[in-house]
KOLPATI-119735 format. One record per residue (C-alpha): residue number from 1; residue in one letter; z, y, x. Coordinates in steps of 0.2 Angstrom, whole numbers. Layout:
<nodes>
<seq = NUM	type = a	z = Z	y = Y	x = X>
...
</nodes>
This chain:
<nodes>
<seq = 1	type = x	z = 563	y = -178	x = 187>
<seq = 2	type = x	z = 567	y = -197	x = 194>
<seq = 3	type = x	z = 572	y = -205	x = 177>
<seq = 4	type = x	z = 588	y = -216	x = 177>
<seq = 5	type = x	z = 590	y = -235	x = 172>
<seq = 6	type = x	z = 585	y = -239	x = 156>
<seq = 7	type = x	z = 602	y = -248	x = 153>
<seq = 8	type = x	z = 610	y = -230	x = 159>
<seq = 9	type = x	z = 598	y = -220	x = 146>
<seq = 10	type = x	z = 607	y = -223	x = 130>
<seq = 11	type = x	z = 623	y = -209	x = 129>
<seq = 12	type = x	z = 638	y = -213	x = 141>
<seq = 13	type = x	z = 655	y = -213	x = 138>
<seq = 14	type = x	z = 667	y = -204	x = 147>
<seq = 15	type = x	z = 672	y = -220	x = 156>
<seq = 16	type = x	z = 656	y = -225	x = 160>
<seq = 17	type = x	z = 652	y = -210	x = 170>
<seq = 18	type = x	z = 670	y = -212	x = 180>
<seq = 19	type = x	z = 666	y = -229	x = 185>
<seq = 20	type = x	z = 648	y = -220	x = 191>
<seq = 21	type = x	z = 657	y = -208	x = 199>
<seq = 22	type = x	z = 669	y = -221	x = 207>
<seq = 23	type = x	z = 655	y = -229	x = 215>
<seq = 24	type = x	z = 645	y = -213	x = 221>
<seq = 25	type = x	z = 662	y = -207	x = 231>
<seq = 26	type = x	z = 663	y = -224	x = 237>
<seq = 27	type = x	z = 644	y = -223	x = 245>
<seq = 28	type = x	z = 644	y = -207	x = 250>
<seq = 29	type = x	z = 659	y = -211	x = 259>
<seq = 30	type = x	z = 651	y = -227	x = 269>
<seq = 31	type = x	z = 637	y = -215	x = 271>
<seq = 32	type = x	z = 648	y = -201	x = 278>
<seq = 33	type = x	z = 655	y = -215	x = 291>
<seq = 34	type = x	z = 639	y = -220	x = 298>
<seq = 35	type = x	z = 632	y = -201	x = 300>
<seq = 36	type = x	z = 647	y = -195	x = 308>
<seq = 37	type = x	z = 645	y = -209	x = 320>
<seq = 38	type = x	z = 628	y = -205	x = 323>
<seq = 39	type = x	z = 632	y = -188	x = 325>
<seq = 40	type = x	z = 648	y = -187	x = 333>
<seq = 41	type = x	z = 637	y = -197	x = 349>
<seq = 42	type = x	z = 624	y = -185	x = 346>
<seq = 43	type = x	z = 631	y = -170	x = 351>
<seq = 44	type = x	z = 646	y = -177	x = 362>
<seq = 45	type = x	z = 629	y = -177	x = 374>
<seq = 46	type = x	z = 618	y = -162	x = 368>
<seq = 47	type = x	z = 627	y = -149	x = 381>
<seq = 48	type = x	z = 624	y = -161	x = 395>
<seq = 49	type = x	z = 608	y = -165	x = 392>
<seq = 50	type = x	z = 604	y = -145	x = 389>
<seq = 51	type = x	z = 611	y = -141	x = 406>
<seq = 52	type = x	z = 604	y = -157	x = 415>
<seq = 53	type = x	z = 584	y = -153	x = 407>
<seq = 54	type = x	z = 583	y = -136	x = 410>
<seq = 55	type = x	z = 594	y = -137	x = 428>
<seq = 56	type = x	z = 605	y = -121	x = 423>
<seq = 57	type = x	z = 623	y = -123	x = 414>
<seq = 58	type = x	z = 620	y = -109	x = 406>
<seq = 59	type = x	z = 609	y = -115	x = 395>
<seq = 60	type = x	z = 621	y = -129	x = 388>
<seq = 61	type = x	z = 628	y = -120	x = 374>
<seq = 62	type = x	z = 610	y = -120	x = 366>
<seq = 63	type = x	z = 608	y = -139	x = 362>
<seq = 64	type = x	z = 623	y = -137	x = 348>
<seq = 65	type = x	z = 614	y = -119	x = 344>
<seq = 66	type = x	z = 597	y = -126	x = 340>
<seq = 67	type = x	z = 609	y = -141	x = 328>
<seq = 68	type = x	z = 616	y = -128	x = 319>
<seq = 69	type = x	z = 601	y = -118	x = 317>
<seq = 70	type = x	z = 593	y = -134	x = 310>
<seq = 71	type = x	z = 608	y = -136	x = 298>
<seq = 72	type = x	z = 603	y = -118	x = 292>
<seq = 73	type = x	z = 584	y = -122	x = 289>
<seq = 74	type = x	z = 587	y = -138	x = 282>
<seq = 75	type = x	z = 601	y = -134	x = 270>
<seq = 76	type = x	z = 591	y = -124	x = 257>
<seq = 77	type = x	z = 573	y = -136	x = 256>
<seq = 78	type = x	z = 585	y = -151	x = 258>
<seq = 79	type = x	z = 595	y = -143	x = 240>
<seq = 80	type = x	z = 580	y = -139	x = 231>
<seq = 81	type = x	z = 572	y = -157	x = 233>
<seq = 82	type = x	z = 589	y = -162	x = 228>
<seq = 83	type = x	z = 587	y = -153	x = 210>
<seq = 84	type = x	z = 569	y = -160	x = 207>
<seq = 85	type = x	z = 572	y = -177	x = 213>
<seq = 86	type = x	z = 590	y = -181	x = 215>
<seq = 87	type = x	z = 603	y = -183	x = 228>
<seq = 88	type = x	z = 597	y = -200	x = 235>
<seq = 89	type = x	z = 578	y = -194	x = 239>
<seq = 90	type = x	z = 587	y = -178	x = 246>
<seq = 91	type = x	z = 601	y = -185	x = 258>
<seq = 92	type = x	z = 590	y = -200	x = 265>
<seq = 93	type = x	z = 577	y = -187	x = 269>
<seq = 94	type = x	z = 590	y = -175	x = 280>
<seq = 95	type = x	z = 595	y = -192	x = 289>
<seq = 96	type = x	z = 577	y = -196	x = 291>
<seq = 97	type = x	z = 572	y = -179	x = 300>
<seq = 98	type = x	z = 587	y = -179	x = 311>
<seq = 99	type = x	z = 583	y = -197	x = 315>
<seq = 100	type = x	z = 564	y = -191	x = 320>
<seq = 101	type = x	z = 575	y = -178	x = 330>
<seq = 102	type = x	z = 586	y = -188	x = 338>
<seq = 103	type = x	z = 569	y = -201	x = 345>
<seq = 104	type = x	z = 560	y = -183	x = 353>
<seq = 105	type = x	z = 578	y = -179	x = 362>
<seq = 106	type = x	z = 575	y = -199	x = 369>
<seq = 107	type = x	z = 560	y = -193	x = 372>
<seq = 108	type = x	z = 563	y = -176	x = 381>
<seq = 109	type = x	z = 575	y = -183	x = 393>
<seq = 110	type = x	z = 561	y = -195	x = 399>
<seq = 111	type = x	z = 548	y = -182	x = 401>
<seq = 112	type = x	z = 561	y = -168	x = 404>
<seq = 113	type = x	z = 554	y = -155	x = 393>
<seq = 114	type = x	z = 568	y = -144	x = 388>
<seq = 115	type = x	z = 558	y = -134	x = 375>
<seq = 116	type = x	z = 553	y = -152	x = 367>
<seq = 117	type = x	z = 571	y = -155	x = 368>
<seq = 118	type = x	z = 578	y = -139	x = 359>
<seq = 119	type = x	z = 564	y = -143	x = 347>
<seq = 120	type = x	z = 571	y = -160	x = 344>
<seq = 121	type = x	z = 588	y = -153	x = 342>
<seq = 122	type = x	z = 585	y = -142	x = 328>
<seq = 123	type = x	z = 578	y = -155	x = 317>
<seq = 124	type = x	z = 595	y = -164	x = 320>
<seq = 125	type = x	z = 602	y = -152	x = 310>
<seq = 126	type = x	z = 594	y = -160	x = 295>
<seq = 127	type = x	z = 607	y = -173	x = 295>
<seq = 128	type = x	z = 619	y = -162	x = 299>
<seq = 129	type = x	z = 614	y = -151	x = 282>
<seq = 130	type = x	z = 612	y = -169	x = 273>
<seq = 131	type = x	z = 630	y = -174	x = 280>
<seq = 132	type = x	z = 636	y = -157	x = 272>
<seq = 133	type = x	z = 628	y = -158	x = 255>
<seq = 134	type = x	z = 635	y = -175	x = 253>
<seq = 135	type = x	z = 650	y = -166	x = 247>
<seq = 136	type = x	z = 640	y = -159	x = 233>
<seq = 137	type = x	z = 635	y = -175	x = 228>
<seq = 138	type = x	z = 652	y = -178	x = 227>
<seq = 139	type = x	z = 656	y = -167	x = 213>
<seq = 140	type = x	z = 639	y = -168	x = 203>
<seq = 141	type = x	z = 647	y = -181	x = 190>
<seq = 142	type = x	z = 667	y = -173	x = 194>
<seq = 143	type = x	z = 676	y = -168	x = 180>
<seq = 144	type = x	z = 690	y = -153	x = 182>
<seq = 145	type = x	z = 704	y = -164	x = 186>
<seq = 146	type = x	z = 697	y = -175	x = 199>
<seq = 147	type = x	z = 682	y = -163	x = 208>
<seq = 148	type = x	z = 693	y = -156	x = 221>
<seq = 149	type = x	z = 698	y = -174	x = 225>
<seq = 150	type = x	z = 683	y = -182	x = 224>
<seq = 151	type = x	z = 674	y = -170	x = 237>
<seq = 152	type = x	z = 688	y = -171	x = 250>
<seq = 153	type = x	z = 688	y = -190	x = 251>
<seq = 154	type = x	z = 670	y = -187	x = 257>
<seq = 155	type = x	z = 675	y = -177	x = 268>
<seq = 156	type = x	z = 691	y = -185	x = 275>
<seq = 157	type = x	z = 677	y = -199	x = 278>
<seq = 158	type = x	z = 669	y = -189	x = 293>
<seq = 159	type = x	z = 685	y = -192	x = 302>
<seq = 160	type = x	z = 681	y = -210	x = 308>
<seq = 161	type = x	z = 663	y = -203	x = 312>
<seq = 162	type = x	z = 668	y = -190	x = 322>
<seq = 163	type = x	z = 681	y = -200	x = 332>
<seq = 164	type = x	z = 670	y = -214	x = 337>
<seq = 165	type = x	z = 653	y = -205	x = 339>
<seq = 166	type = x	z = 661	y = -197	x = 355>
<seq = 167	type = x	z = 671	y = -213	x = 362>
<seq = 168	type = x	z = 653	y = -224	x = 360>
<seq = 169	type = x	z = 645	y = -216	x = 377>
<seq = 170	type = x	z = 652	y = -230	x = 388>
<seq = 171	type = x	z = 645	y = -243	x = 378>
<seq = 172	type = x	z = 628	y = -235	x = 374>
<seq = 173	type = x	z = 627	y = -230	x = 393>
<seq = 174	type = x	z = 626	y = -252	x = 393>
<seq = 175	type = x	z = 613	y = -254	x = 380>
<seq = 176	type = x	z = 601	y = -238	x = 386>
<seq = 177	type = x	z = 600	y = -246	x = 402>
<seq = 178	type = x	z = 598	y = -263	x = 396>
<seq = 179	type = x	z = 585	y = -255	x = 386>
<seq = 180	type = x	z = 577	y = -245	x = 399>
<seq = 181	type = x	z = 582	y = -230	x = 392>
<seq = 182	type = x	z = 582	y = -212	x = 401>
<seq = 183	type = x	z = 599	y = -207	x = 410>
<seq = 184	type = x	z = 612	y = -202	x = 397>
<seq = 185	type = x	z = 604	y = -206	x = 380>
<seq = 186	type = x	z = 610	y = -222	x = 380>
<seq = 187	type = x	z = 622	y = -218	x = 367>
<seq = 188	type = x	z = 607	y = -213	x = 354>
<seq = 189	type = x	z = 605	y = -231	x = 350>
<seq = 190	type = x	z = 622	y = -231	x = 340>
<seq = 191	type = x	z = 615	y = -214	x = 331>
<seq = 192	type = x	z = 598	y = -222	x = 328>
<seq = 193	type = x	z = 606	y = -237	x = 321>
<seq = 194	type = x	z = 620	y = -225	x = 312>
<seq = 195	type = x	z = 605	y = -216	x = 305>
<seq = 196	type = x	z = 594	y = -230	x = 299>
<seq = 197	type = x	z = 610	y = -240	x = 289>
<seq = 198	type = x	z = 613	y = -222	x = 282>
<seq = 199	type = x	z = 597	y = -220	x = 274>
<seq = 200	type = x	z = 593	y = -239	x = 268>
<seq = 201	type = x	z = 612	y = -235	x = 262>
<seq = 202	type = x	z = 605	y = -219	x = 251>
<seq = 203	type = x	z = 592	y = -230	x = 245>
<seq = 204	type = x	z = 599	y = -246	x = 241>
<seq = 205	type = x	z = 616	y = -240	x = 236>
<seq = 206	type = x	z = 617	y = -223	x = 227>
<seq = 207	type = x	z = 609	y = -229	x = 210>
<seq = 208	type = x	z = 612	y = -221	x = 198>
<seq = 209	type = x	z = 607	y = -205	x = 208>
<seq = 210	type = x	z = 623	y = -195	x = 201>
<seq = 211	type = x	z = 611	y = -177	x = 201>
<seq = 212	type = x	z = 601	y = -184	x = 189>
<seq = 213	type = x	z = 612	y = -193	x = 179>
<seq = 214	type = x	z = 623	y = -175	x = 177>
<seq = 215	type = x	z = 608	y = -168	x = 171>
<seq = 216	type = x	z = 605	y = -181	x = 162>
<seq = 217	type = x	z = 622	y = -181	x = 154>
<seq = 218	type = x	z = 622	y = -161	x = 154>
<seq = 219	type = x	z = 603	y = -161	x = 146>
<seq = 220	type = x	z = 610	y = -172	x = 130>
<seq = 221	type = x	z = 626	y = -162	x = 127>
<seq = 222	type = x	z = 615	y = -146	x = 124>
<seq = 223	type = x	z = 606	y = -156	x = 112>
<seq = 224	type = x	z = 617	y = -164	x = 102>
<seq = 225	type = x	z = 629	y = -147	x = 102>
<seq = 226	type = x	z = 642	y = -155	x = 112>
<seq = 227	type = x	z = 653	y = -150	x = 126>
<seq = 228	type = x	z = 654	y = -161	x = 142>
<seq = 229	type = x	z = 666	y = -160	x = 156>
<seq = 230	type = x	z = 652	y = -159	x = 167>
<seq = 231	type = x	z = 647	y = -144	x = 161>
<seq = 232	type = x	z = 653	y = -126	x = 166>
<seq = 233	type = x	z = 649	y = -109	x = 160>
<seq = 234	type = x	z = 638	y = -98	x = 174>
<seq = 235	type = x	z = 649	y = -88	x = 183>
<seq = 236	type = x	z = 640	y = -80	x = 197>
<seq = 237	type = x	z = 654	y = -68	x = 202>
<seq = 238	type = x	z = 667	y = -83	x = 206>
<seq = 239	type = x	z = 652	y = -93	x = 216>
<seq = 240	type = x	z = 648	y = -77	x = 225>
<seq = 241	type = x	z = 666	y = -77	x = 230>
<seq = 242	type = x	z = 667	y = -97	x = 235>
<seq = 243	type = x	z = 651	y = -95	x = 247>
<seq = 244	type = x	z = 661	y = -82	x = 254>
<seq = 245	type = x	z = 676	y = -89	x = 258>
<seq = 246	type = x	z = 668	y = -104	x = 265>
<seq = 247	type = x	z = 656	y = -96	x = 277>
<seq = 248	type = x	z = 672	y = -85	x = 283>
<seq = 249	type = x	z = 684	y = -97	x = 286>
<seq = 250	type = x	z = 668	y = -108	x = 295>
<seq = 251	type = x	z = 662	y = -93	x = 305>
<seq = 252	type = x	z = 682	y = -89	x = 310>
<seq = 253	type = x	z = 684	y = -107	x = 316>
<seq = 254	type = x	z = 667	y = -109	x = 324>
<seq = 255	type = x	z = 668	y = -92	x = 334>
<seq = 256	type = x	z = 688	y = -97	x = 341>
<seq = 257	type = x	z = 687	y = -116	x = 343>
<seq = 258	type = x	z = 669	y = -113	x = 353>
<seq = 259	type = x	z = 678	y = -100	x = 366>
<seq = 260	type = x	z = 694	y = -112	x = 368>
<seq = 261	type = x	z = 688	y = -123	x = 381>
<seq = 262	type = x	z = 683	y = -107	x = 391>
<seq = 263	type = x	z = 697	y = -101	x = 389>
<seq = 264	type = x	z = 708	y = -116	x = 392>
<seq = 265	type = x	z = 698	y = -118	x = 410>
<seq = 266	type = x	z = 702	y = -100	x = 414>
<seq = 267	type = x	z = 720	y = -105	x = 412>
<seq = 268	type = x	z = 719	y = -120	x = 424>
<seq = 269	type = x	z = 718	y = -131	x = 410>
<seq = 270	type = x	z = 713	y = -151	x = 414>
<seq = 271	type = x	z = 697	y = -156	x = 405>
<seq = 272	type = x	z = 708	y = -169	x = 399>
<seq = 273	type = x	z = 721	y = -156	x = 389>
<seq = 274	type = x	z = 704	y = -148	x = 382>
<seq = 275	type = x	z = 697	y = -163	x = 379>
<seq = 276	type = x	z = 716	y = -168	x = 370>
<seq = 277	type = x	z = 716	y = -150	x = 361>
<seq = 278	type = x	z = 699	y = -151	x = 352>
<seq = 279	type = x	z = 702	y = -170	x = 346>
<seq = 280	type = x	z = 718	y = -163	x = 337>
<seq = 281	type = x	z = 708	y = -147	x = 330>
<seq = 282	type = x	z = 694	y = -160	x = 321>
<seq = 283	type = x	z = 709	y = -170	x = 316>
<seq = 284	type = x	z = 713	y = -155	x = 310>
<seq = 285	type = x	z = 700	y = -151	x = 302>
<seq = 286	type = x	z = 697	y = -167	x = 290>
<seq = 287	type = x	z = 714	y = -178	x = 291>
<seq = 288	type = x	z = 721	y = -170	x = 278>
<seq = 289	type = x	z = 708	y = -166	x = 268>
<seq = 290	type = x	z = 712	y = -177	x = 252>
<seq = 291	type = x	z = 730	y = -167	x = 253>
<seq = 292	type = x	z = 720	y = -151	x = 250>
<seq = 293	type = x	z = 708	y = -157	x = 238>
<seq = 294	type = x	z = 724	y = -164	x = 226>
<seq = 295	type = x	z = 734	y = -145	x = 228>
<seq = 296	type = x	z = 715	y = -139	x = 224>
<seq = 297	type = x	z = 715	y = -149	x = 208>
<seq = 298	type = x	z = 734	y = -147	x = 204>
<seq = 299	type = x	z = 736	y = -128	x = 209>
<seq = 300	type = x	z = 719	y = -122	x = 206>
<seq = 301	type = x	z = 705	y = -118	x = 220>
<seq = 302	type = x	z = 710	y = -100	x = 223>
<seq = 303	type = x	z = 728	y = -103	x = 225>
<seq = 304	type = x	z = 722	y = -116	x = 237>
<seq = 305	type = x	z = 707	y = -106	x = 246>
<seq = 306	type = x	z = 723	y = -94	x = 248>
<seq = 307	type = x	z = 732	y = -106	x = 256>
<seq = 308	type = x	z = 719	y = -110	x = 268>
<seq = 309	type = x	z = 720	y = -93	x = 273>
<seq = 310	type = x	z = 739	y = -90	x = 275>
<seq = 311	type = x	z = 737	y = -108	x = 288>
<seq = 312	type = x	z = 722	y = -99	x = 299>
<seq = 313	type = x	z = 731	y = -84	x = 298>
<seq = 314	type = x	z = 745	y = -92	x = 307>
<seq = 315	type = x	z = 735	y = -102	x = 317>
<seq = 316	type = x	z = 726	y = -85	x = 324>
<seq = 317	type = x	z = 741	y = -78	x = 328>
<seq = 318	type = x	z = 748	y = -93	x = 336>
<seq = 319	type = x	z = 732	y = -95	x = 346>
<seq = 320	type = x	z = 735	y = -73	x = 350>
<seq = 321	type = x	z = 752	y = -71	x = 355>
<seq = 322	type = x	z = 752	y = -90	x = 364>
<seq = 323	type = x	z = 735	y = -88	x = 373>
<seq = 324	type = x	z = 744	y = -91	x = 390>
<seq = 325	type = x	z = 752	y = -106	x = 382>
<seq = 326	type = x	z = 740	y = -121	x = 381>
<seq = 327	type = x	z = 755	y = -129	x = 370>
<seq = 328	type = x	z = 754	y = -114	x = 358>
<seq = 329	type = x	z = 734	y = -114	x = 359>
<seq = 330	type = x	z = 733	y = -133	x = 355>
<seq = 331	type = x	z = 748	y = -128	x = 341>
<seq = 332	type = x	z = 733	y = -113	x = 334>
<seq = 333	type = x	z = 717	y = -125	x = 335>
<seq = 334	type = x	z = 727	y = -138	x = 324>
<seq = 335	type = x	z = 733	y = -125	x = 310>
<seq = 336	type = x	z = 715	y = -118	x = 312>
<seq = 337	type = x	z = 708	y = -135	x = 306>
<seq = 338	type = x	z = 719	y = -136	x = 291>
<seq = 339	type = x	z = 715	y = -120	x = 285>
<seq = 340	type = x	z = 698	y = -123	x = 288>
<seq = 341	type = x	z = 700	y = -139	x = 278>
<seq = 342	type = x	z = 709	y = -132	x = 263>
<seq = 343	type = x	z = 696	y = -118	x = 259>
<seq = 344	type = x	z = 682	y = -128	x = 263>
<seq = 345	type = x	z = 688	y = -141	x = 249>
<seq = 346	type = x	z = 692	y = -127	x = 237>
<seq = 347	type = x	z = 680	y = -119	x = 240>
<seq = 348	type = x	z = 665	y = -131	x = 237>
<seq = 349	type = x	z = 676	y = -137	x = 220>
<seq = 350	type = x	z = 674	y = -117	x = 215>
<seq = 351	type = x	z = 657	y = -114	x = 221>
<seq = 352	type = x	z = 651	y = -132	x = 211>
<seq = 353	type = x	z = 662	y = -125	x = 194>
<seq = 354	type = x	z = 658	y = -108	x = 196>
<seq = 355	type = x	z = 641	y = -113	x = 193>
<seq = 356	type = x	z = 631	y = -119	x = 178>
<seq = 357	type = x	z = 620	y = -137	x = 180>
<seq = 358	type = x	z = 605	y = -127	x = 181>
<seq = 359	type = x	z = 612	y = -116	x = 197>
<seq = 360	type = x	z = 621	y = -127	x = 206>
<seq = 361	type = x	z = 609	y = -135	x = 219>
<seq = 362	type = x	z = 601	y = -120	x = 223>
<seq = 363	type = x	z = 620	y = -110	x = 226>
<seq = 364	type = x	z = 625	y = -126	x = 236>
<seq = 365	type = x	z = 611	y = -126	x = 249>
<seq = 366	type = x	z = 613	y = -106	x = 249>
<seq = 367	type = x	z = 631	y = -109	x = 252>
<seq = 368	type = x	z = 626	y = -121	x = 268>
<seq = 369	type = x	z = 614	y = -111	x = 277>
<seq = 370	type = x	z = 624	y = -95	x = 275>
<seq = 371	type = x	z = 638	y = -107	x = 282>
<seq = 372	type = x	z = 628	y = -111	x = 296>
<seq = 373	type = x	z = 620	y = -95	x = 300>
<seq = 374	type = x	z = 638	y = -88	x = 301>
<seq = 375	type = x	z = 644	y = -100	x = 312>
<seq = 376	type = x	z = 629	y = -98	x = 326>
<seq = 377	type = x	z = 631	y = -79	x = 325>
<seq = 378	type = x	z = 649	y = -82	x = 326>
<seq = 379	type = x	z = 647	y = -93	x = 341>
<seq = 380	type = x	z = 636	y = -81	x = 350>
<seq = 381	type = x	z = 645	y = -65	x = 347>
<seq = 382	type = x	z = 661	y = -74	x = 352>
<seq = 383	type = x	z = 657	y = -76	x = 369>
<seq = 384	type = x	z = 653	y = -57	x = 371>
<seq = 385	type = x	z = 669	y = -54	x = 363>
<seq = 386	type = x	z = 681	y = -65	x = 373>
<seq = 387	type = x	z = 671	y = -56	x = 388>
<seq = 388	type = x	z = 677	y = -39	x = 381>
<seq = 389	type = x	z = 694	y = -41	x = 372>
<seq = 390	type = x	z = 700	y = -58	x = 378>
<seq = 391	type = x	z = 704	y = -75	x = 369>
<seq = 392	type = x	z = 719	y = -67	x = 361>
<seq = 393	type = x	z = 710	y = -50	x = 355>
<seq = 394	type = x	z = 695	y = -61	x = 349>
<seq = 395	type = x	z = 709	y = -72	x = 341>
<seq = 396	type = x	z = 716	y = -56	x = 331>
<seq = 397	type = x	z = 698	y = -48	x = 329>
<seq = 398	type = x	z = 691	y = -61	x = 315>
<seq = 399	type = x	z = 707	y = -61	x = 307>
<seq = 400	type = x	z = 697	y = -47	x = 297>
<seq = 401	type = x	z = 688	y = -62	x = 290>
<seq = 402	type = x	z = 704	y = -68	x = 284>
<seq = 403	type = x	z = 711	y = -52	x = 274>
<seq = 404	type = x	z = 692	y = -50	x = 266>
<seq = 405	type = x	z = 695	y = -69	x = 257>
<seq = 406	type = x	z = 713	y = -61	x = 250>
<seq = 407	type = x	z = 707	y = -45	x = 246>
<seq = 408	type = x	z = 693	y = -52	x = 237>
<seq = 409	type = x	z = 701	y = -68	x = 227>
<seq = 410	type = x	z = 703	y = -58	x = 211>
<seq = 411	type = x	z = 684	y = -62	x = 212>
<seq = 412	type = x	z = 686	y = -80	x = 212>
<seq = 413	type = x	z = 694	y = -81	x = 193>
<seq = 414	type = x	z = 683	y = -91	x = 182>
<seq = 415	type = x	z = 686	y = -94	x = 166>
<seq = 416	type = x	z = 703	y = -96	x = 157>
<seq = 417	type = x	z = 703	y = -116	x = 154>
<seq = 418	type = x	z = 699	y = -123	x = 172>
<seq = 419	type = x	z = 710	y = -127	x = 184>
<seq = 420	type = x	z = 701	y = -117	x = 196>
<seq = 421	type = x	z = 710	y = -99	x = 192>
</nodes>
């Protein structure tokens, strides 16, 4: 195990480990920013690139298939060299794959090679998991009162990310050609540079690494007989119950927002209205995100996970009974969002409680590859789905989703004394 600062080795006080957590938010935050960025330009290009290197449109779906696949395989390595050399070596190496990912897409493009490029792709993903486990990192030093918080401002910080990531392909259509870059990766020097800032970040910034200092801070509790609020009893049932609920709700949002354009387009949809409707959907998604991480922290994360569920329950509906409406559509994919924002929160605070110091890493990474490995299925078998039943039968199909999370919260009680029953 890293060690920590000498000046950090003598036992903290509470307040001393707030003002570390203060500071770790606030990195992660800067951090969140720059990946966002980076991957916001990344994959605002990854369909047209799919469909323009292997010459079939068929094929373009597969560029964000091969990220998420990446996220999958990165999210469990990426958690376990999180637990034996903290958050900092952990995080900077998901960046620095996906930044070795996003050079071989450069690269494909000039040689158009679209196996290289699907290759290059799924190591993107390992900035993608790194962007996800930077939530975590979040909570490692949280107490109870402030967790749920904490993680969502994190969150809420992809929002800037993932807005201008998109709007840079002008600009970086510019600086590729100045640069003599292939056709359409122009905008990969703002992810390069994104990338690069968020590592040296990671490095320079996140000191003391806040994994190791909980362990730390966990480890001297247990031997001077003391309880810390960093420290929560193992309850593996409630955790089993958070990973749950968090791949459900991904999966439920993955599998309708991925047929909505299709859908829209079948309707006589502009490419603008599509292009309006998905911007308010990831506004959705992380805007209010703080708001859900105070109920989460005030009500307690089940009643809050249940929350979540009531919104994409009405959003699925919405989006069912409205599908000939793009008002009513635009209407659903909002309320999705927020329901996916609500259980997302409260969930990763439940999942990070539920679990004792010696668990959590290993839970967290489970909980993001199962995520992503719901969310690619759920993107796949959607399209066979809509095919069968339409956008507003798919709509109602993975509401069962939706009633499993409800049936199951009883699960999700942990012990009498935290916040999160």
């Amino acid at each position: 195990m890293d060690s920590v600062p000498a000046s950090l080795t003598a036992p903290l006080t509470t307040a001393e480990i707030a003002r570390v957590q203060r500071r770790t938010v606030g990195v992660l935050s800067v951090a969140q920013v720059l990946g966002g960025i980076a991957f916001g330009a990344t994959l605002s290009l990854g369909a047209v690139l799919a469909a323009d290197i292997s010459g079939d449109e068929t094929f373009s779906g597969l560029a964000a298939a091969a990220v998420t696949f990446g996220t999958a395989l990165s999210a469990i390595p990426l958690a376990r060299l999180a637990r034996r050399r903290g958050r900092r070596l952990s995080l900077a190496t998901g960046m620095a794959i996906a930044l070795v990912g996003v050079t071989l897409v450069v690269l494909a493009v000039g040689i158009r090679s679209f196996p290289l490029l699907l290759a290059a792709f799924l190591l993107v993903g390992g900035g993608q998991a790194a962007n996800l486990q930077s939530r975590f990192a979040a909570a490692d030093l949280a107490t109870d009162a402030s967790r749920g918080r904490d993680l969502s401002i994190v969150v809420w910080a992809t929002t800037i990310g993932a807005v201008l990531g998109p709007n840079l392909t002008g600009p970086g259509e510019v600086a590729g050609e100045a640069l003599g870059m292939p056709p359409l990766t122009g905008p990969y020097v703002f992810t390069i540079v994104g990338q690069v800032l968020a590592i040296a970040l990671y490095f320079a910034a996140l000191r003391p690494d806040p994994l190791l200092l909980a362990q730390r801070v966990v480890s001297d509790a247990d031997a001077n007989t003391e309880s810390t609020p960093i420290a929560k009893p193992d309850q593996p049932r409630a955790a089993r119950y958070a990973i749950f609920a968090i791949a459900a709700a991904h999966g439920v949002m993955v599998a309708v927002m991925a047929m909505t354009p299709v859908h829209l387009l079948h309707q006589g949809a502009t490419l603008t209205i599509i292009g309006i409707t998905l911007s308010l959907h990831i506004a959705g998604m992380y805007a209010l995100s703080p708001v859900f991480g105070i109920l989460a922290d005030r009500l307690g994360r089940v009643p809050t996970i249940l929350l979540g569920q009531v919104i994409v329950a009405a959003a699925l509906v919405t989006a069912s009974f409205g599908q000939d409406s793009p008002i009513a559509v635009t209407v659903g994919l909002i309320l999705l969002g927020l329901g996916w924002s609500a259980t997302t929160v409260a969930g990763s605070a439940l999942l990070t409680e539920a679990s004792s110091e010696g668990q959590r890493t290993r839970r967290q990474g489970l909980s993001d590859f199962t995520m992503s490995i719901v969310a690619a299925t759920g993107a796949i078998l959607a399209g066979v789905i809509l095919g069968w039943i339409g956008y507003g039968g798919l709509a109602l199909l993975v509401g069962i989703a939706v009633v499993g999370v409800i049936a199951l919260a009883p699960l999700g009680r942990v012990a009498a004394g935290t916040r999160a029953t």
